[in-house]
Steps between C-alpha positions, in 0.01 A plus 500: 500500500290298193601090521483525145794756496717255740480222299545633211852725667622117644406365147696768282758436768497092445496566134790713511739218717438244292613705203795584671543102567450452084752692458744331742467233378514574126827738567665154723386283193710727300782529661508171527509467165726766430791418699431153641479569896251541676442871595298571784692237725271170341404343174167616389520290202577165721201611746193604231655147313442332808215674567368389115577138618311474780178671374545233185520189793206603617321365242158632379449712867874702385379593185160627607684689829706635208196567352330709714831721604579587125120631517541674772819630398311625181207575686249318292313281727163478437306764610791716547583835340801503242790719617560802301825466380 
């Protein structure tokens, strides 16, 4: 079996769970909106607003760490290919 092939299976498969994690999370920021409980058992808003808080107490090092995940969220680092959405 090609390496190339493996990697690229695990990375379709990566790509695909952290989709499905987006979309947690945006459906338990809705909900949460929506009808003002927290649906899946724990406040999403509270924890990514916590989450915001901590990355912004970091100082400079948060925001570049924040940085650096939005690009790789996006896939845009340099020297990377762009995702074909």
């Amino acid at each position: 079996m090609n390496h190339s092939h493996v990697f690229n299976t695990i990375g379709t498969w990566i790509t695909g769970l952290v989709n499905l994690f987006a979309g947690l999370v945006a459906l338990g920021v809705m909900t949460e909106i929506l009808f003002g409980t927290a649906f899946f058992g724990t406040s999403v808003v509270a924890n990514i607003t916590t989450l915001v808080g901590n990355v912004g107490s970091a100082g400079f090092a948060g925001i570049v760490s924040l940085l650096i995940l939005v690009a790789m969220f996006n896939n845009t680092m340099p020297g990377g290919k762009p995702s074909k959405r």
